[in-house]
N, C-alpha and C positions, 0 to 999 in steps of 0.2 A: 467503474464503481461496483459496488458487491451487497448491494443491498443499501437499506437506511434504517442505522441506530447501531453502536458499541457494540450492542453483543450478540448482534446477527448479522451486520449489512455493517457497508462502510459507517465511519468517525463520522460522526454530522459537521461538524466541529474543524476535523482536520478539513473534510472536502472542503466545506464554506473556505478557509483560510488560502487550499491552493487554488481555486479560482478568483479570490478577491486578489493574491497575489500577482497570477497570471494574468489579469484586469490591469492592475501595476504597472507590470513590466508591458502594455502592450499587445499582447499576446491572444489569440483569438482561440478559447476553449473549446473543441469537442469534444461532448461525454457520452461515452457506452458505456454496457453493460450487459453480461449475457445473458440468455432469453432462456432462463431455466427455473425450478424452484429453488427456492431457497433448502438447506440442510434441516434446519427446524424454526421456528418463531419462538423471541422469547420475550416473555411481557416486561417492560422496564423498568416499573415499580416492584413487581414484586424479585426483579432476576430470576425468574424459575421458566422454563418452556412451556408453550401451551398446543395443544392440537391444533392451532390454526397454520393455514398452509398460505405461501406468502409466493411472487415472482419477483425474481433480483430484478430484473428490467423495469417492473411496475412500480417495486419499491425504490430504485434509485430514481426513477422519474421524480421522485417526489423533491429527491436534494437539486435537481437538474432543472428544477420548473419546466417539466415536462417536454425540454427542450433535449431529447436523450435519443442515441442511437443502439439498433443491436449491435454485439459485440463483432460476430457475423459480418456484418458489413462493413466492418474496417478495413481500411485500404494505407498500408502504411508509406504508400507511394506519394502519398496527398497529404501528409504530417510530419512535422519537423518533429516532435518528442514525446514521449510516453510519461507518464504521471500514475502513481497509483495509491488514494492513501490507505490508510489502517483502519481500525476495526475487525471487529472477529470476524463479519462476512469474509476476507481475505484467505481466512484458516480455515472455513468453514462449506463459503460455495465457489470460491474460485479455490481451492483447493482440499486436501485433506489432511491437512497439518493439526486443525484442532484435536483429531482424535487418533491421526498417527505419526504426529512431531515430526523429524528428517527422514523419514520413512512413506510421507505421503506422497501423493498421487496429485499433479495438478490439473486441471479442467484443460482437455487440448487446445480449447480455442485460446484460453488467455494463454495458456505455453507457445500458442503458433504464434502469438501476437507479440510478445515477449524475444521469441526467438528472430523474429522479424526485424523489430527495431535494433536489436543487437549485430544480425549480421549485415545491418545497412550503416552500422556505427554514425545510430540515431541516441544522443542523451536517455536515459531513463530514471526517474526520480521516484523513490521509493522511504516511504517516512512508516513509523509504527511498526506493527507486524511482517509489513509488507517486502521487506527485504528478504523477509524466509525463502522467495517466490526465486530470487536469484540467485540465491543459496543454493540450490538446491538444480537450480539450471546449469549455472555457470560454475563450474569448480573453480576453484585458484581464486576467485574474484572478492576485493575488498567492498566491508560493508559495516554498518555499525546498526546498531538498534540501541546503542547509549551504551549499557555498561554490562559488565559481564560477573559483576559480584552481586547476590541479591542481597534488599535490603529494605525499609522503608518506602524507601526515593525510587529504588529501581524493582517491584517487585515482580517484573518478568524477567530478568536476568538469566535464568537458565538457558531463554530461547538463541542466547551468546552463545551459549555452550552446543546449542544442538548445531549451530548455522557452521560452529566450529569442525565439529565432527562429520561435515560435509564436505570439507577441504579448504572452504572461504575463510580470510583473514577478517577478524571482528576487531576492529578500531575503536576503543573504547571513548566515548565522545558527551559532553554536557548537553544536556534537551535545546539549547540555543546553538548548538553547532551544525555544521555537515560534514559528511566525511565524501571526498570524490575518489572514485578510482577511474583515476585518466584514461588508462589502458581500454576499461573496458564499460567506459563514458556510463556511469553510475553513479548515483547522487543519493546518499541518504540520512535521514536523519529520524531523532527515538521518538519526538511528541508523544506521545501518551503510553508511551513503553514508559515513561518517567511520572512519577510522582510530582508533577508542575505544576505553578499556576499558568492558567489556559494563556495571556498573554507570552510566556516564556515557550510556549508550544507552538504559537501561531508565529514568533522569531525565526524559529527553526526552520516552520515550513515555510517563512519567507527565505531566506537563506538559502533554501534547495530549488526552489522556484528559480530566484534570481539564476542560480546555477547553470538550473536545466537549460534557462531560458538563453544566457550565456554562451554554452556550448552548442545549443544548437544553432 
């Protein structure tokens, strides 16, 4: 997780959905988070930042019922699959995409953690923003964030274009869908990259759960 709340920390919303899903399927959740500040706090009624200073690990505790680990002490030997959803904490404190698009810089520990599951060709499900994170890891690698024309429905659409301009193929995909790239065991889907309603989102992320859940 990356925080809790849209516009600084993880989707509240999306996470709720891939644990209840992963509940579903069976599946025994561990959640970290790294043990740093947040980039800024932003108050959610009025969407504007405030001087207050927040920790992603204190702040995801709160989606996690304080059942939450450091990100640190992940052990990818001891886990079949990685998970990560959306929200701008992704762009924000686990990397620097909010303020320098395919140009950022991502946090080493989630890249070590990233890079980990990848060359033990362990699943990794990635919904919302969060595909930037592989984008920008993995060259060549397919992914979708929904659609790649902006418009109402889809009004991050550009982030198609930037993920494109990193050498990844963007799969243009409906908010109920996922896209996998078998090759290099990647699961993802747009939830709140799309103009939805929330049950069409929480589809989606069931849909990549099952997946992840699937392949691993």
């Amino acid at each position: 997780l990356a925080g809790c709340g849209v516009y600084d920390g993880s989707e509240i919303h999306e996470s709720s959905a891939v644990l209840v899903h992963l509940s579903r399927e069976g599946a025994q959740a561990e959640v970290y988070a790294p043990d740093v500040d947040q980039m800024h706090v932003v108050d959610h009624v009025k969407g504007q930042p405030t001087q207050e200073k927040r920790n992603v690990l204190v702040e995801s505790a709160r989606i996690a019922r304080g059942n939450i680990k450091d990100l640190a002490k992940l052990d990818v030997k001891g886990l079949d699959a990685l998970i990560i959803p959306g929200g701008f904490g992704v762009a924000k404190n686990l990397s620097t995409w909010a303020t320098q698009g395919k140009d950022c810089v991502i946090s080493k520990a989630v890249e070590d953690v990233l890079k980990a599951f990848h060359a033990a060709r362990k699943p990794i499900g990635l919904c919302c923003i969060s595909p930037v994170l592989a984008a920008k890891l993995f060259p060549g690698c397919e992914l979708t964030v929904g659609h790649d024309t902006e418009c109402e429905k889809w009004p991050y659409a550009k982030t198609a274009e930037a993920m494109k301009e990193l050498g990844c193929k963007h799969v243009n995909k409906h908010v109920t869908d996922i896209h996998v790239d078998a090759k290099n065991k990647l699961v993802t889907t747009s939830a709140f990259m799309c103009n939805a309603p929330i049950h069409e989102i929480y589809d989606g992320i069931g849909k990549m759960v099952k997946e992840v859940v699937r392949l691993a």
